[in-house]
PDB file of N, CA, C and O in Angstrom, chain B, residues numbered from 101:
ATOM      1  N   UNK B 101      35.344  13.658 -37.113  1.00  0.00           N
ATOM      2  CA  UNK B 101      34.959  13.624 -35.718  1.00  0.00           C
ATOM      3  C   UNK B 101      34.595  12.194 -35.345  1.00  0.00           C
ATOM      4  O   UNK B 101      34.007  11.503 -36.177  1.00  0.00           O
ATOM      5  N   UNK B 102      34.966  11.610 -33.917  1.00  0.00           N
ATOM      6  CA  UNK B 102      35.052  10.470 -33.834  1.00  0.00           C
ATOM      7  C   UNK B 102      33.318  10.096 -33.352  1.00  0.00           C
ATOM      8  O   UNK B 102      32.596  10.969 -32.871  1.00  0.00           O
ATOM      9  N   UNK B 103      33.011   9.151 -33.506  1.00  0.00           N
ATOM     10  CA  UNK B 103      31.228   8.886 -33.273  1.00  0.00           C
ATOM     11  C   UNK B 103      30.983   8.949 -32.225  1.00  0.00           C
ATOM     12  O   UNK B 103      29.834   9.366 -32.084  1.00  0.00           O
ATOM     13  N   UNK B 104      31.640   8.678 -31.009  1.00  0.00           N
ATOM     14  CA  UNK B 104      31.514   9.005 -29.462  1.00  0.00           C
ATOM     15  C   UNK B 104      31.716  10.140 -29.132  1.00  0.00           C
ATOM     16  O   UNK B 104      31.445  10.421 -27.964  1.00  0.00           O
ATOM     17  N   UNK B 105      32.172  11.036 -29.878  1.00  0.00           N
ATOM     18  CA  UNK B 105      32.524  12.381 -29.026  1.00  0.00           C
ATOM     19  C   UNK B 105      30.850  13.064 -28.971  1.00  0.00           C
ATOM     20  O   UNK B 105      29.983  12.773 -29.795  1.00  0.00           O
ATOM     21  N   UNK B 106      30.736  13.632 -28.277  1.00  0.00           N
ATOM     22  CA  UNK B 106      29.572  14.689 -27.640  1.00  0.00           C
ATOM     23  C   UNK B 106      29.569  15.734 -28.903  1.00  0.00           C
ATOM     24  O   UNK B 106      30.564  16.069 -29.545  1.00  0.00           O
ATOM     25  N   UNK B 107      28.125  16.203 -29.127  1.00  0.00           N
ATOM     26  CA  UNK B 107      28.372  17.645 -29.923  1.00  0.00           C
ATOM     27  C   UNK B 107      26.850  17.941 -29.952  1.00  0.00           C
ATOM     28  O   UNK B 107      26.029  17.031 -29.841  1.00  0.00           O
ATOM     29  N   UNK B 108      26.536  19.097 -30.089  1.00  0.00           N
ATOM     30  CA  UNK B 108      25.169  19.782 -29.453  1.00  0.00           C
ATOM     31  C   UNK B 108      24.494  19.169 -30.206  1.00  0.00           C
ATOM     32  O   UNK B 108      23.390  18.967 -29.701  1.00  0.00           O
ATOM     33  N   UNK B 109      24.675  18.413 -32.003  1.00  0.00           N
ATOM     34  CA  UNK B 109      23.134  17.918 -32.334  1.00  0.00           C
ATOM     35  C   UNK B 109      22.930  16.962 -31.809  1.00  0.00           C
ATOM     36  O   UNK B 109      21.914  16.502 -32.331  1.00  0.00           O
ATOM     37  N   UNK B 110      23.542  15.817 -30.458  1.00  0.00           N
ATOM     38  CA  UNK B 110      23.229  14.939 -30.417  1.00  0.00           C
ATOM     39  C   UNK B 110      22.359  15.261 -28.943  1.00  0.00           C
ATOM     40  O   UNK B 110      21.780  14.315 -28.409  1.00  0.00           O
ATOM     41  N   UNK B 111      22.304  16.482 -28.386  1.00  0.00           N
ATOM     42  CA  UNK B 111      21.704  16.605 -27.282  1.00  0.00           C
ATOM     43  C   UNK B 111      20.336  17.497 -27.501  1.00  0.00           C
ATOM     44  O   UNK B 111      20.283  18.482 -28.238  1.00  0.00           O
ATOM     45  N   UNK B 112      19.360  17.031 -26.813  1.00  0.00           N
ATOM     46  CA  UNK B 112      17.978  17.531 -26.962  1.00  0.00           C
ATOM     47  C   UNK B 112      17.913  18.444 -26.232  1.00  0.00           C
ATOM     48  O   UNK B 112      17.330  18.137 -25.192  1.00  0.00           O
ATOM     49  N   UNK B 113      18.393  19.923 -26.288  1.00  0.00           N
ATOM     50  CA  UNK B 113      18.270  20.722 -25.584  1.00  0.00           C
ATOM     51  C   UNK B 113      17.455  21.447 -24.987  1.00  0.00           C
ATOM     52  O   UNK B 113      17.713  22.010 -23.922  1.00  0.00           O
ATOM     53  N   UNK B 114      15.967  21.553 -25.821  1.00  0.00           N
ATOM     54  CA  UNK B 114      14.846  21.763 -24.860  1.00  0.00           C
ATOM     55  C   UNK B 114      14.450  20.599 -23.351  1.00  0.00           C
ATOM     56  O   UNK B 114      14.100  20.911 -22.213  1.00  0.00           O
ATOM     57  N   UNK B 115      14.706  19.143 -24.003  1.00  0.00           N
ATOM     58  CA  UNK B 115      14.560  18.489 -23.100  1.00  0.00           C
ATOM     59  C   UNK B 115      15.360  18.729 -21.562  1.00  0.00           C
ATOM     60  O   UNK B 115      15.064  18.759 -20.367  1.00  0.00           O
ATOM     61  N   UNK B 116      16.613  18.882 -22.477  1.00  0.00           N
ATOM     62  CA  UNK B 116      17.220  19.020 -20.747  1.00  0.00           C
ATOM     63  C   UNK B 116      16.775  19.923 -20.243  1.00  0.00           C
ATOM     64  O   UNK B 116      16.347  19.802 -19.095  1.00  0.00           O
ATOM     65  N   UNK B 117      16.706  21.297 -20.988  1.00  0.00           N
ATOM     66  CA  UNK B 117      16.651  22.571 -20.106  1.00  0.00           C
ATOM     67  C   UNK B 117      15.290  22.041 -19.184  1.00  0.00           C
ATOM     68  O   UNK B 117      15.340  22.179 -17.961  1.00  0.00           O
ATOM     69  N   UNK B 118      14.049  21.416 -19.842  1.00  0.00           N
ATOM     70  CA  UNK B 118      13.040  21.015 -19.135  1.00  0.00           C
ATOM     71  C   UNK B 118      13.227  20.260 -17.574  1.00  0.00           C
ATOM     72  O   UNK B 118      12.824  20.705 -16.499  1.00  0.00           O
ATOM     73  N   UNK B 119      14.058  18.826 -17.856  1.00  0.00           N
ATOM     74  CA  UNK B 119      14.819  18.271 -16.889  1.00  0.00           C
ATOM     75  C   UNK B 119      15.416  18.994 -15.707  1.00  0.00           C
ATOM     76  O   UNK B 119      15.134  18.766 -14.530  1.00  0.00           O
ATOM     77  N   UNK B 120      16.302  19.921 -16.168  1.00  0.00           N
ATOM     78  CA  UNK B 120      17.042  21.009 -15.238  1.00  0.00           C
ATOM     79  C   UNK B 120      16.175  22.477 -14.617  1.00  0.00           C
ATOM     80  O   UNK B 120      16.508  23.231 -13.703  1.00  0.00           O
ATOM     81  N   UNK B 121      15.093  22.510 -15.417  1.00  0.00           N
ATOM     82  CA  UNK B 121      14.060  23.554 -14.584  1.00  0.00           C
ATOM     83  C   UNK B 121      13.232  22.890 -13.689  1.00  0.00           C
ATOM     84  O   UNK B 121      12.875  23.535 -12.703  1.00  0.00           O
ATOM     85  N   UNK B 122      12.734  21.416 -13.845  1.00  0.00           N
ATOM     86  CA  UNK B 122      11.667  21.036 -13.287  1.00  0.00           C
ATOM     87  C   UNK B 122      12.594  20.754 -11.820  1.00  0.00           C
ATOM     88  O   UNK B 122      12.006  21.049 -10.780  1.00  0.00           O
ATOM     89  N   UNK B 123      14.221  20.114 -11.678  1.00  0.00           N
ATOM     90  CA  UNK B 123      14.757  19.859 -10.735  1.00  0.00           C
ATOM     91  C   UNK B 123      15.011  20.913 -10.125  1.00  0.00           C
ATOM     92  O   UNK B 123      15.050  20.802  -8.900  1.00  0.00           O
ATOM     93  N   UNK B 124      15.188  21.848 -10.528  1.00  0.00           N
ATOM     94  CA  UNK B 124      15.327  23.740  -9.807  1.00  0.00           C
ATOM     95  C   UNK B 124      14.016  23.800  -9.276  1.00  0.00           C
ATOM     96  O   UNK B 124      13.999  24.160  -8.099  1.00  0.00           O
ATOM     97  N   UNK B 125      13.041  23.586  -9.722  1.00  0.00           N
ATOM     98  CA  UNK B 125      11.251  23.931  -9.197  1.00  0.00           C
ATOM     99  C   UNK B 125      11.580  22.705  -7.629  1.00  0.00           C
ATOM    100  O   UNK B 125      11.800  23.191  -6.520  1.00  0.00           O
ATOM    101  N   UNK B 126      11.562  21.842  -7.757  1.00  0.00           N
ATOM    102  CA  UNK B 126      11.408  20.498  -6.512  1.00  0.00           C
ATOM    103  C   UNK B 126      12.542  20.871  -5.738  1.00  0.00           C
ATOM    104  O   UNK B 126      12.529  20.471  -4.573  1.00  0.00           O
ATOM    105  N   UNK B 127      13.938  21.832  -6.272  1.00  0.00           N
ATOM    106  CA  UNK B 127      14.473  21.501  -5.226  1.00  0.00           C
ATOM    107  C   UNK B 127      13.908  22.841  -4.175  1.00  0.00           C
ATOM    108  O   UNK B 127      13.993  22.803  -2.948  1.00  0.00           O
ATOM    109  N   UNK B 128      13.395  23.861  -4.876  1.00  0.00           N
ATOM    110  CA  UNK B 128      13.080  25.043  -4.174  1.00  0.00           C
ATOM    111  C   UNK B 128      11.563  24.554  -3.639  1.00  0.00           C
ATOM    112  O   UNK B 128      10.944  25.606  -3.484  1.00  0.00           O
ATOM    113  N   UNK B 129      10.953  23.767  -3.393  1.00  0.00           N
ATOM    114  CA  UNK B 129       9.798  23.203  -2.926  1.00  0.00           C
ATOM    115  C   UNK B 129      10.331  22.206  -1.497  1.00  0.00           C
ATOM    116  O   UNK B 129       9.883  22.238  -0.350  1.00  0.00           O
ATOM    117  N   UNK B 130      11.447  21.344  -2.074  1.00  0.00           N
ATOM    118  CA  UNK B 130      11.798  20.757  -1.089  1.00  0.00           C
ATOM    119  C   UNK B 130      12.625  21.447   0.146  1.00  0.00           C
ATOM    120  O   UNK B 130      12.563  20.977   1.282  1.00  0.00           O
ATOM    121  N   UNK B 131      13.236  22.353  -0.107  1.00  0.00           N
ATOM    122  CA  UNK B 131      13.627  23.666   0.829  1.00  0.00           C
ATOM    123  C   UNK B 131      12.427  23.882   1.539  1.00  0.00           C
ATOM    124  O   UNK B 131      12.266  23.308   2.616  1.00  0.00           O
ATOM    125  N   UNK B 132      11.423  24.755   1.005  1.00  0.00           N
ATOM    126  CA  UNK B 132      10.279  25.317   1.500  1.00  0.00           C
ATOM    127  C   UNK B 132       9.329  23.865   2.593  1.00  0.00           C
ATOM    128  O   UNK B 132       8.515  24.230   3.441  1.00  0.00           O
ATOM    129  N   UNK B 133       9.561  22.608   2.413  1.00  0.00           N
ATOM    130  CA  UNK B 133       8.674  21.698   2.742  1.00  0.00           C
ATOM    131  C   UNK B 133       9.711  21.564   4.038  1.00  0.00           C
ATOM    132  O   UNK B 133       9.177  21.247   5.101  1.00  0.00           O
ATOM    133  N   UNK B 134      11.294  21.802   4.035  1.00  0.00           N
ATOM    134  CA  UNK B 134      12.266  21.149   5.564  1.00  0.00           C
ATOM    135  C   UNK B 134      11.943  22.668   6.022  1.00  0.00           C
ATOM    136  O   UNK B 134      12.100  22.905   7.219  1.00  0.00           O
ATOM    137  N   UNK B 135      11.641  23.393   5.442  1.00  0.00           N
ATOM    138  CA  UNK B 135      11.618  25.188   6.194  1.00  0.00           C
ATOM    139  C   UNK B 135      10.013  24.542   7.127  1.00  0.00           C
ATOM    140  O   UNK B 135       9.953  24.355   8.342  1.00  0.00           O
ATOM    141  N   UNK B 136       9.145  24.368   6.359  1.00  0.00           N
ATOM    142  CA  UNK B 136       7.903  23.736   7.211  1.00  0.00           C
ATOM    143  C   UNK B 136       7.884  23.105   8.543  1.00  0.00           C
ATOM    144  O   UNK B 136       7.429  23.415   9.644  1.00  0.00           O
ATOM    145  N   UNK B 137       8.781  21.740   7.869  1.00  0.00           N
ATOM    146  CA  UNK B 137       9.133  21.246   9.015  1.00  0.00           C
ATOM    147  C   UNK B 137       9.812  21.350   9.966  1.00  0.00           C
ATOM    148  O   UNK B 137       9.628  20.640  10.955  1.00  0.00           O
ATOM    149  N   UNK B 138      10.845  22.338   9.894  1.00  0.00           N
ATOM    150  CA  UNK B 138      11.420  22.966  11.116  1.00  0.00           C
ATOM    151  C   UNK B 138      10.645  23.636  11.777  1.00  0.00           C
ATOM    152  O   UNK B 138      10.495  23.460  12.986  1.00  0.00           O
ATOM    153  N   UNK B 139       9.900  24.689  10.963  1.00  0.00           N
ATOM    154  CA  UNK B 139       8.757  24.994  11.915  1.00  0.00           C
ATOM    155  C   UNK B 139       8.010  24.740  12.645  1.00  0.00           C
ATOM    156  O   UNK B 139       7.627  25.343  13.648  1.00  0.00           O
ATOM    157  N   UNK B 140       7.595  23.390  12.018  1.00  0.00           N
ATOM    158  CA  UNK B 140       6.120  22.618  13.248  1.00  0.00           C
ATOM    159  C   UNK B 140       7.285  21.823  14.265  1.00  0.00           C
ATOM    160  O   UNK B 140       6.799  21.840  15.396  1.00  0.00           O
ATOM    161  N   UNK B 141       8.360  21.275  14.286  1.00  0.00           N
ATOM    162  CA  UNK B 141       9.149  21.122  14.908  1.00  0.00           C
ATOM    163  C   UNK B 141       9.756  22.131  16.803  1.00  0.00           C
ATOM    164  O   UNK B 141       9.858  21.985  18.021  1.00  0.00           O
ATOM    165  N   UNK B 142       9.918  22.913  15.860  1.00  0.00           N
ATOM    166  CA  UNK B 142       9.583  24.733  16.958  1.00  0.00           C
ATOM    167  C   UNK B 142       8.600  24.537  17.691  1.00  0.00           C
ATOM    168  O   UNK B 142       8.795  24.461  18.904  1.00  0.00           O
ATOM    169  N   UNK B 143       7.656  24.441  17.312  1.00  0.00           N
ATOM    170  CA  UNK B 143       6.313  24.716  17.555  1.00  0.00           C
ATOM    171  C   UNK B 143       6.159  23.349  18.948  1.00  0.00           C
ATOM    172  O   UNK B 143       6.008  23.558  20.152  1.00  0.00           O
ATOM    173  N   UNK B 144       6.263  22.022  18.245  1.00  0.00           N
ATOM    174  CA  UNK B 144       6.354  21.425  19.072  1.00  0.00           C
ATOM    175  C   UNK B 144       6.839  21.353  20.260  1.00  0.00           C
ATOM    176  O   UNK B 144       6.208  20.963  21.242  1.00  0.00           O
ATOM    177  N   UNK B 145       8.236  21.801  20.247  1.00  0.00           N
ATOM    178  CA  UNK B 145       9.189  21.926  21.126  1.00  0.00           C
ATOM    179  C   UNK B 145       8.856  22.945  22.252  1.00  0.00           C
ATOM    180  O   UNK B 145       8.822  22.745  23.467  1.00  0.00           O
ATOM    181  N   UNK B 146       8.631  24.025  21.592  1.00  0.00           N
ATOM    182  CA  UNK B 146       7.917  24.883  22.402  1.00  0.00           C
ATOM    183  C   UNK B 146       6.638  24.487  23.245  1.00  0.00           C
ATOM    184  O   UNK B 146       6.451  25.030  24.334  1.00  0.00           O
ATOM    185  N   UNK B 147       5.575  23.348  22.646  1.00  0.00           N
ATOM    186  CA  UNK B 147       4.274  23.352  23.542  1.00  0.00           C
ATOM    187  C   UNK B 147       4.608  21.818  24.495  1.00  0.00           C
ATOM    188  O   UNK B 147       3.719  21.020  24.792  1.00  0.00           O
ATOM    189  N   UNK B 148       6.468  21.612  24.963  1.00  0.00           N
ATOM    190  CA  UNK B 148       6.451  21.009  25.386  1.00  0.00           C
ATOM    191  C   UNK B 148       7.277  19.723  24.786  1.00  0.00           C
ATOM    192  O   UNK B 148       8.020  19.138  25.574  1.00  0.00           O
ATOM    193  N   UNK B 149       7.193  19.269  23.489  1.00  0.00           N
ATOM    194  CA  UNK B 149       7.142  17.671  23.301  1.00  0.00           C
ATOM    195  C   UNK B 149       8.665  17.575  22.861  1.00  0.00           C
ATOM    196  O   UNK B 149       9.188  18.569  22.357  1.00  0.00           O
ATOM    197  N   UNK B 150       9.467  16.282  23.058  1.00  0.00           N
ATOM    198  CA  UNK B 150      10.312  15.847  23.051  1.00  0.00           C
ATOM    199  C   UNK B 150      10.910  15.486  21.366  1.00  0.00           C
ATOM    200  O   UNK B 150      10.891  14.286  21.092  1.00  0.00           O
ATOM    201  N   UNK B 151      11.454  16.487  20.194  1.00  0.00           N
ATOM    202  CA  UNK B 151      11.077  16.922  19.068  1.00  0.00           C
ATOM    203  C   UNK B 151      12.220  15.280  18.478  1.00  0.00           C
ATOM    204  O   UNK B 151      11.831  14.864  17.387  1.00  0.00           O
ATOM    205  N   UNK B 152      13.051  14.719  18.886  1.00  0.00           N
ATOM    206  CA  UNK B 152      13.788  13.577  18.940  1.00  0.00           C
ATOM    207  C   UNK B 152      12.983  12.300  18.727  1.00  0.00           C
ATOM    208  O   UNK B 152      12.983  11.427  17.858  1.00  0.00           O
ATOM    209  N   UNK B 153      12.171  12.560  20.051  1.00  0.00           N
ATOM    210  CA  UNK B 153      11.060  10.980  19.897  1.00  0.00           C
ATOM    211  C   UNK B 153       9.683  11.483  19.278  1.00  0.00           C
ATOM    212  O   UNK B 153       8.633  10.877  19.493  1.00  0.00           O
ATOM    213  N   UNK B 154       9.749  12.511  18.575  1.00  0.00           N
ATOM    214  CA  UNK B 154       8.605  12.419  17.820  1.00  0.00           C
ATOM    215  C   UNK B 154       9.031  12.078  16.417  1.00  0.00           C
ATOM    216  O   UNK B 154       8.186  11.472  15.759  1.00  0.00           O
ATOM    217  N   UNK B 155      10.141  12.343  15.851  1.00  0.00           N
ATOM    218  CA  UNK B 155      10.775  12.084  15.007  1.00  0.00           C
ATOM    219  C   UNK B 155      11.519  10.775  14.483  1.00  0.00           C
ATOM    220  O   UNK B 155      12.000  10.480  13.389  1.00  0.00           O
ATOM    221  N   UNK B 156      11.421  10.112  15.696  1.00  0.00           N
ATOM    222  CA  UNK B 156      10.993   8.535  15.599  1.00  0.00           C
ATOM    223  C   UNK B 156       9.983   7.641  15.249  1.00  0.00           C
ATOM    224  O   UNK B 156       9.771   6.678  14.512  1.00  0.00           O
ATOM    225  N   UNK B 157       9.307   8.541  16.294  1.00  0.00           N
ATOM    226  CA  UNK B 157       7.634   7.741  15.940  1.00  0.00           C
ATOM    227  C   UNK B 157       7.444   8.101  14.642  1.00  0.00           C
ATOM    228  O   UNK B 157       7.064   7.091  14.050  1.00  0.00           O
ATOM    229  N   UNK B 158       7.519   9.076  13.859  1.00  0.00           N
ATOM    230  CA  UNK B 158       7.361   9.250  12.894  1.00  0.00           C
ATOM    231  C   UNK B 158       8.121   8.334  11.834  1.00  0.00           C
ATOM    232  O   UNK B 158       7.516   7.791  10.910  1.00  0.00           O
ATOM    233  N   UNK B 159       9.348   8.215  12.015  1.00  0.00           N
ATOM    234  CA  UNK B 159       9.885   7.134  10.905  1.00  0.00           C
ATOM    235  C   UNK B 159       9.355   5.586  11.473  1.00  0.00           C
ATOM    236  O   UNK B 159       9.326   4.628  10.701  1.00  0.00           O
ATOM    237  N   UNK B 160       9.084   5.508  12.416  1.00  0.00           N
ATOM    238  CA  UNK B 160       8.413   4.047  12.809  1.00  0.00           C
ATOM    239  C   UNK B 160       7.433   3.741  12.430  1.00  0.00           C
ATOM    240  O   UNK B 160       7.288   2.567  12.088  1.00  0.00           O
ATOM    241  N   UNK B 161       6.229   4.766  12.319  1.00  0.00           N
ATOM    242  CA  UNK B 161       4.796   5.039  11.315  1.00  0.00           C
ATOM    243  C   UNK B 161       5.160   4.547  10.125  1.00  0.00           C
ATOM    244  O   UNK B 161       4.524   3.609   9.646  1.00  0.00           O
ATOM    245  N   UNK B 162       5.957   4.957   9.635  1.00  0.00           N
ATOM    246  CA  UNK B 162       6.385   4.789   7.865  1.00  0.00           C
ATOM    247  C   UNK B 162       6.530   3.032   7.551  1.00  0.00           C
ATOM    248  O   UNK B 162       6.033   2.260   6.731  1.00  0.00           O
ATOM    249  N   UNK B 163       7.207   2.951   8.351  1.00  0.00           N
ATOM    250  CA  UNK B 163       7.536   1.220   8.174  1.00  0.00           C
ATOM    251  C   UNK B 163       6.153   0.137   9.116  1.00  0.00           C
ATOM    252  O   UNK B 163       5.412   0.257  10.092  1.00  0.00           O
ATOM    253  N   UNK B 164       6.484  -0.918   8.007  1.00  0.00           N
ATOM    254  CA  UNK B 164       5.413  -1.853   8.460  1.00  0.00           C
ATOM    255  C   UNK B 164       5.773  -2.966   9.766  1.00  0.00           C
ATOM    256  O   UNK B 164       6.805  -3.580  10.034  1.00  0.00           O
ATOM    257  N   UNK B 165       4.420  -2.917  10.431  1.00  0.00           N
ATOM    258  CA  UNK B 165       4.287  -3.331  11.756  1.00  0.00           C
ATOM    259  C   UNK B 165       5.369  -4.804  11.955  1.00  0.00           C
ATOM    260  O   UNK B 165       6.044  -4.906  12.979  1.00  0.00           O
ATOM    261  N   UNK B 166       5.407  -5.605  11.138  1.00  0.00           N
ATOM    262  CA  UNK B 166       6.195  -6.820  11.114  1.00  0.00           C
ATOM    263  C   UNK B 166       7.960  -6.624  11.556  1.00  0.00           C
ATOM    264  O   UNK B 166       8.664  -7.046  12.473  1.00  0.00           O
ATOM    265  N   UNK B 167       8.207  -5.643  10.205  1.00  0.00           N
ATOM    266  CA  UNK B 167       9.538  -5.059  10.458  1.00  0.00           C
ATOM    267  C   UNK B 167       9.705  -4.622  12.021  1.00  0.00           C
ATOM    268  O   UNK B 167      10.419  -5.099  12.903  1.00  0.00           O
ATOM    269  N   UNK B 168       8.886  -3.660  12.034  1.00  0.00           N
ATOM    270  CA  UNK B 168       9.150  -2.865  13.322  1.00  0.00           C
ATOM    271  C   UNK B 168       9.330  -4.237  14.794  1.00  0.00           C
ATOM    272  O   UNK B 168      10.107  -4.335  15.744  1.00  0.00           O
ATOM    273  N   UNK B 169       8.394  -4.917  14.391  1.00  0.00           N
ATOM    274  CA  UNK B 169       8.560  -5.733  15.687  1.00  0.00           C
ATOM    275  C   UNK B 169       9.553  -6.511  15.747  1.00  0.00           C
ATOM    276  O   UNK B 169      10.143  -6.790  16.790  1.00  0.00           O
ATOM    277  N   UNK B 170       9.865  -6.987  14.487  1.00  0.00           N
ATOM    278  CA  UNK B 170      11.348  -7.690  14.364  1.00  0.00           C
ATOM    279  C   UNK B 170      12.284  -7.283  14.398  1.00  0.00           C
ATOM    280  O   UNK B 170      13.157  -8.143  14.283  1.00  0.00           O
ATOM    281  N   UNK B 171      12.712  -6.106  14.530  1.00  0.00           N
ATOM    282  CA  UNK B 171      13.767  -4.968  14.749  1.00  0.00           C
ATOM    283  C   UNK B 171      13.826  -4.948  16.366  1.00  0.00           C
ATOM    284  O   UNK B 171      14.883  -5.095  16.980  1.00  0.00           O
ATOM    285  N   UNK B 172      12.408  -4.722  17.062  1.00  0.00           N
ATOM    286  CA  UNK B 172      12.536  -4.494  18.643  1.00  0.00           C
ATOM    287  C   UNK B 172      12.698  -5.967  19.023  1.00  0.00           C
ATOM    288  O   UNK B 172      12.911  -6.074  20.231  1.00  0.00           O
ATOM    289  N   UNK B 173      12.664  -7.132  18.378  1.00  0.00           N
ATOM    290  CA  UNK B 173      12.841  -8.285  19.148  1.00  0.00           C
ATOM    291  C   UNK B 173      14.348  -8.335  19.101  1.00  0.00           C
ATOM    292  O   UNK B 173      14.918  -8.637  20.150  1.00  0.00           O
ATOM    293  N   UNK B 174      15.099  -8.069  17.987  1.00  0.00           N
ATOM    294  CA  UNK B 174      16.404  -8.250  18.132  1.00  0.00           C
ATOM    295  C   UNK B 174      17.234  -6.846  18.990  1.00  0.00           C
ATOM    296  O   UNK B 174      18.285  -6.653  19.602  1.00  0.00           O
ATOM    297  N   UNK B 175      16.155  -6.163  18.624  1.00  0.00           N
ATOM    298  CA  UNK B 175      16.781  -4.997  19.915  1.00  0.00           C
ATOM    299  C   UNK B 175      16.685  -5.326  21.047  1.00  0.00           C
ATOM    300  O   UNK B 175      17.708  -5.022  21.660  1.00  0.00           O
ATOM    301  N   UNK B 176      15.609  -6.036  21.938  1.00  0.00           N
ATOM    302  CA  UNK B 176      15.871  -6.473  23.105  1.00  0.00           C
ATOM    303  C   UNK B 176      16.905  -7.577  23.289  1.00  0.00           C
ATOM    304  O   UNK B 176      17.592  -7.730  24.299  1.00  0.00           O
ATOM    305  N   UNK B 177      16.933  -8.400  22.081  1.00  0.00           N
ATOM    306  CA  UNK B 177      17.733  -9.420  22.552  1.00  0.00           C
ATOM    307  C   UNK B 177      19.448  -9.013  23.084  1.00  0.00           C
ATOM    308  O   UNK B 177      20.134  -9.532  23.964  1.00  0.00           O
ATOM    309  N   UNK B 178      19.743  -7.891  22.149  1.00  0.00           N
ATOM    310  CA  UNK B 178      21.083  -7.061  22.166  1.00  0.00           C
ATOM    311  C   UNK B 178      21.009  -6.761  23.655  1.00  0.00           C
ATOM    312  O   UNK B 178      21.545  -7.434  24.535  1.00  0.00           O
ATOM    313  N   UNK B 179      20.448  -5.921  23.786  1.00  0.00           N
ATOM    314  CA  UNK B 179      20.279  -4.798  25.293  1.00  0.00           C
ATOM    315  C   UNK B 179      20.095  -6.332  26.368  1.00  0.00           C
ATOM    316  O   UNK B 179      20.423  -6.195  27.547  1.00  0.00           O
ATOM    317  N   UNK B 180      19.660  -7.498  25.978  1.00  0.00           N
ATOM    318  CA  UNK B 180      19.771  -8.266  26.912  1.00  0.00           C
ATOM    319  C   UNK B 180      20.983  -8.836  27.202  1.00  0.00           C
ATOM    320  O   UNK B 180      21.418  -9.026  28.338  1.00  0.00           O
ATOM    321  N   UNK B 181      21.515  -9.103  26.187  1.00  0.00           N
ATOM    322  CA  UNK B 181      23.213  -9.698  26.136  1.00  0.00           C
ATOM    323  C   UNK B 181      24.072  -8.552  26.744  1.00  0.00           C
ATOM    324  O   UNK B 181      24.784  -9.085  27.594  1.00  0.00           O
ATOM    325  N   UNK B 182      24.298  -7.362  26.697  1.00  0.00           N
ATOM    326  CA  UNK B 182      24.759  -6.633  27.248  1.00  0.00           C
ATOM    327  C   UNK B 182      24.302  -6.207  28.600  1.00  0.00           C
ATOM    328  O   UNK B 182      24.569  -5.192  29.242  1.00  0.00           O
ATOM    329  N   UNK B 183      23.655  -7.085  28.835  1.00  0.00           N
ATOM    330  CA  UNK B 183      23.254  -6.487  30.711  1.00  0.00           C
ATOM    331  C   UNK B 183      22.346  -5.432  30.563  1.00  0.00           C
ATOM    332  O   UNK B 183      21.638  -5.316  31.563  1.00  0.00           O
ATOM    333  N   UNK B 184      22.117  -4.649  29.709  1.00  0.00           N
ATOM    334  CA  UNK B 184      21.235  -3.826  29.470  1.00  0.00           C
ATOM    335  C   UNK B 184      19.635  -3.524  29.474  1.00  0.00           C
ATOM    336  O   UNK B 184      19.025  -2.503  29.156  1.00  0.00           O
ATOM    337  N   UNK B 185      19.123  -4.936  30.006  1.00  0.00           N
ATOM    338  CA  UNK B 185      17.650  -4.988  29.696  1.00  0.00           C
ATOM    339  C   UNK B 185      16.899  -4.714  31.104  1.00  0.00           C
ATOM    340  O   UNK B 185      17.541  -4.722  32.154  1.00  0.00           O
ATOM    341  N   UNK B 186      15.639  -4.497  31.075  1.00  0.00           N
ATOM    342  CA  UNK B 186      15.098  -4.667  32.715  1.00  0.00           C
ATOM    343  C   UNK B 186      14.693  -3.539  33.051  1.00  0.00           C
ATOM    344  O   UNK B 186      14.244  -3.356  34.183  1.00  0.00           O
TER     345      UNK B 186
END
């Protein structure tokens, strides 16, 4: 048998199975966490709020204030070159 070929003693099979249960556990958590968030989403939508620009503000929260402003300076500058500003 050639030394590269694959064969079960070279694989740690408790390990993986560990590997491959713990990623089955997170992915059925991470389901349950976008099921959440669709919900409070609903919810929002329903008491009114605009579920698009909250979902902005929210990724804009995440990132730091520097970025963000340097992003809207070159965003205005765009929307200005295109006639777009004002």
């Amino acid at each position: 048998m050639d030394d590269q070929a694959f064969n079960t003693e070279s694989v740690a099979a408790d390990q993986l199975k560990s590997f491959i249960e713990r990623a089955e556990r997170l992915n059925e958590e991470k389901d349950g966490i976008n099921s959440d968030l669709s919900d409070l989403f609903k919810e929002a939508k329903a008491n009114g709020f605009n579920t698009k620009v909250l979902k902005k503000i929210i990724a804009l929260r995440q990132r730091d204030y520097s970025e963000r402003q340097e992003e809207q300076a070159i965003m205005d500058l765009y929307l200005e070159a295109l006639g777009m500003a004002g």
